[in-house]
Structure formats: structure tokens, C-alpha cells
DRENVEXLUM-6722 format. One record per residue (C-alpha): z, y, x; residue number from 1; residue in one letter. Coordinates in steps of 0.05 Angstrom, whole numbers. Each point is the difference from the previous one (the first is absolute). Layout:
N
[[Z; Y; X]; NUM; "A"],
...
//
This chain:
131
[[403; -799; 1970]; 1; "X"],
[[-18; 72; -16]; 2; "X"],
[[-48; 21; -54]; 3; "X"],
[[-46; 16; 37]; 4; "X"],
[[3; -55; 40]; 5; "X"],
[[-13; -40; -68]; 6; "X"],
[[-51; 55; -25]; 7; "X"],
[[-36; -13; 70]; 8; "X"],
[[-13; -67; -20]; 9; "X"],
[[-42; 26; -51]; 10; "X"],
[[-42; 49; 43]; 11; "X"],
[[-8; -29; 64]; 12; "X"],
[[6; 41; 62]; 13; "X"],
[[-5; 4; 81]; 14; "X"],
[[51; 1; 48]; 15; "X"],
[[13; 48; 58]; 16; "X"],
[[38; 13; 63]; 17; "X"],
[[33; 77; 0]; 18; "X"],
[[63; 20; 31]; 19; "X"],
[[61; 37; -46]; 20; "X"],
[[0; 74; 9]; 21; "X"],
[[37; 57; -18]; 22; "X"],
[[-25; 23; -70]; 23; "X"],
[[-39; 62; 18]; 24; "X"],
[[-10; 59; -57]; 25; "X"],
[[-66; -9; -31]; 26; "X"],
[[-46; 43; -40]; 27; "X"],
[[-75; -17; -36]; 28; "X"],
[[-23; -74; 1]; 29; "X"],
[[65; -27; 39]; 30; "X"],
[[38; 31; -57]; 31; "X"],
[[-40; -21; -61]; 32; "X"],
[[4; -80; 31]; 33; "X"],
[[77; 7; 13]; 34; "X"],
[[9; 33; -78]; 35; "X"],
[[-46; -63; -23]; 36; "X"],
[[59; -48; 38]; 37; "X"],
[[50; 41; -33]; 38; "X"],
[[-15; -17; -65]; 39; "X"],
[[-25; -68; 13]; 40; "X"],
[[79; -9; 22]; 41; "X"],
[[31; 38; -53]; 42; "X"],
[[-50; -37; -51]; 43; "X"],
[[15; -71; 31]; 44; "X"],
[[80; 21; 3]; 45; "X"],
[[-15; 19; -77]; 46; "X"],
[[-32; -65; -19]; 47; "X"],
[[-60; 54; -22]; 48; "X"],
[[-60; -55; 17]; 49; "X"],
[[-38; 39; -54]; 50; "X"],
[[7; 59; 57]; 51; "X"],
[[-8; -46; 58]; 52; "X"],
[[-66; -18; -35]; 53; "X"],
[[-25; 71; -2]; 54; "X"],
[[11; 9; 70]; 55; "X"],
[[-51; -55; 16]; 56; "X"],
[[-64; 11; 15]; 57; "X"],
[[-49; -27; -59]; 58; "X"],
[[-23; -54; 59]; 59; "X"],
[[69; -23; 8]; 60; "X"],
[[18; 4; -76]; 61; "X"],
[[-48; -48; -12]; 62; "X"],
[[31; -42; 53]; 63; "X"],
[[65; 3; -22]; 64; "X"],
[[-17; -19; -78]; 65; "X"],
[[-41; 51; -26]; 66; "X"],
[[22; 17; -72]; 67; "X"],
[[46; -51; 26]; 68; "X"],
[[26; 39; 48]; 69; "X"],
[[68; 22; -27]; 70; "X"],
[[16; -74; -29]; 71; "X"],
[[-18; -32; 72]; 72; "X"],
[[42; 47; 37]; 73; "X"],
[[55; -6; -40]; 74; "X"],
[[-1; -78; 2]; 75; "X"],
[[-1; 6; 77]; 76; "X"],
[[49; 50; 21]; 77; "X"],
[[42; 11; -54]; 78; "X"],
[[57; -40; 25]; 79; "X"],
[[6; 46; 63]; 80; "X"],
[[66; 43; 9]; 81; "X"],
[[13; 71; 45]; 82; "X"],
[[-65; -4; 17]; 83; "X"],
[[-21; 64; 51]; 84; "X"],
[[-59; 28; 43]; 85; "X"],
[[7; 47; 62]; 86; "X"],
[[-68; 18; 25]; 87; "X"],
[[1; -15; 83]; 88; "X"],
[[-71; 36; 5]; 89; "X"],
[[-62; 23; -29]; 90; "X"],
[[-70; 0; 26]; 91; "X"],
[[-65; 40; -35]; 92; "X"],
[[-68; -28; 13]; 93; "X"],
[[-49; 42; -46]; 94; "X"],
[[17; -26; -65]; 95; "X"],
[[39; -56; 22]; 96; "X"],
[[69; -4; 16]; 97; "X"],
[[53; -42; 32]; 98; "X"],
[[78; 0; -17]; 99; "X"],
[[50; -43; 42]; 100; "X"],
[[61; -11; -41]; 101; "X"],
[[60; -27; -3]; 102; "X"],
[[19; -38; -62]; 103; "X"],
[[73; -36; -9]; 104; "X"],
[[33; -29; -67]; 105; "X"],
[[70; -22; -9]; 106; "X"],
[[16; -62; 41]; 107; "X"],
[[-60; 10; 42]; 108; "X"],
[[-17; 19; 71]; 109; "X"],
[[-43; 57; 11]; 110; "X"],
[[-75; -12; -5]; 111; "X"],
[[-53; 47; 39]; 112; "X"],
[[-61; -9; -50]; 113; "X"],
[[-67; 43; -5]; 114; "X"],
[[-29; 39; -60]; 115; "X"],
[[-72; 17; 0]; 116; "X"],
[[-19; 57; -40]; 117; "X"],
[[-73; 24; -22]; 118; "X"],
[[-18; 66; -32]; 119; "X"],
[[-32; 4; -62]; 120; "X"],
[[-13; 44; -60]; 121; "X"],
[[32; 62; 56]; 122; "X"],
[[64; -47; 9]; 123; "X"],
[[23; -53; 48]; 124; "X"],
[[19; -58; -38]; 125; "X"],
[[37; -72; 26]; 126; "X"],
[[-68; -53; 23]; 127; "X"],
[[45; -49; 35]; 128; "X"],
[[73; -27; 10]; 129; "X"],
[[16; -44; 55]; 130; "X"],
[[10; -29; 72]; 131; "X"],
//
């Protein structure tokens, strides 16, 4: 499975039912979530889990292993291959928000998954993976 599939495992998350879209152009909030994905994928695609780390919220870095964090991702999802993200949609509640994605990894179907995101310290930052 995916990385962050694996990573999820760590985090927890919630599950949603959202339609695909066309990806729209998007600007403030939308944007700084979707640039969070972006380097979530290229970090996971990069075997980075120091970077994955720093994109986690410090609630969900203490899930996911705390000073740990690197070490426990690595042991999880470092056998994936190819992995990818294509963010489906993204919704802003406050200082909330909610990405559907796509994630897929060599020799695997195509998952729809959701990434929760909280801001803080003026940045959105990864709460939850999952469902």
C-alpha cells in the first residue's frame, strides 16, 4: 500500500464521501493545504520521513512516534514504491481543513484517502491520514 496509507496507520483519521472534480485554480488557504500535499508526496516519493515528520502537526507527531517519529515511519512505509498523491478537493473550515486525495504506489490500485490539516504557529500542518 501507499505511504501514506502506512503513515495513516500511525495517525488515525475519518472517512468521507466527496465526488472527483475538475481541479479548480486555487489561491490563500486552498493553496497553502494543496503546497502541504505537495511536499508530503514529494517527501514520501523521497523517502524524506524526517520531512514528512515536520509536516505533522505536534498532536500527530506524538502519535506517530514522537522523537520517534522518523524511525517509525520509516519502518512502516519504507518498502513502498511510485508512490503519488493528486488532491480530488479541498475544504476550509476556520482553521481546519480537509483534503481528498488520491494516493497510488506501484502495483496498487488507486486509493481515495483523506488528510486533515490544522493550522498552527500561522501554518497548516498534516493532523490526520486516513479513511
Amino acid at each position: 500500500m501507499l505511504a501514506v496509507l502506512l503513515i495513516a496507520g500511525l495517525l488515525g483519521g475519518c472517512s468521507s464521501e466527496e465526488k472527483d472534480a475538475d481541479p479548480q485554480p486555487v489561491g490563500g488557504a486552498p493553496k497553502q493545504v494543496a503546497e502541504v500535499i505537495g511536499r508530503l508526496e514529494r517527501a514520501t516519493t523521497g523517502r524524506d520521513f524526517a520531512a514528512v515528520c515536520e509536516l505533522f502537526s505536534s498532536a500527530a507527531r506524538e502519535r506517530a512516534g514522537g522523537e520517534g517519529c522518523e524511525a517509525a515511519l520509516s519502518k512502516r512505509a519504507g518498502g513502498v514504491r511510485g508512490p503519488s498523491l493528486r488532491v480530488l478537493s479541498i475544504r476550509i473550515e476556520a482553521d481546519r481543513a480537509t483534503a481528498r486525495v488520491r494516493t497510488q504506489a506501484d502495483a496498487q490500485a488507486p486509493v481515495d484517502e483523506t488528510i486533515e490539516l490544522v493550522r498552527e504557529d500561522g501554518r497548516y500542518l498534516i493532523s490526520a491520514l486516513g479513511g
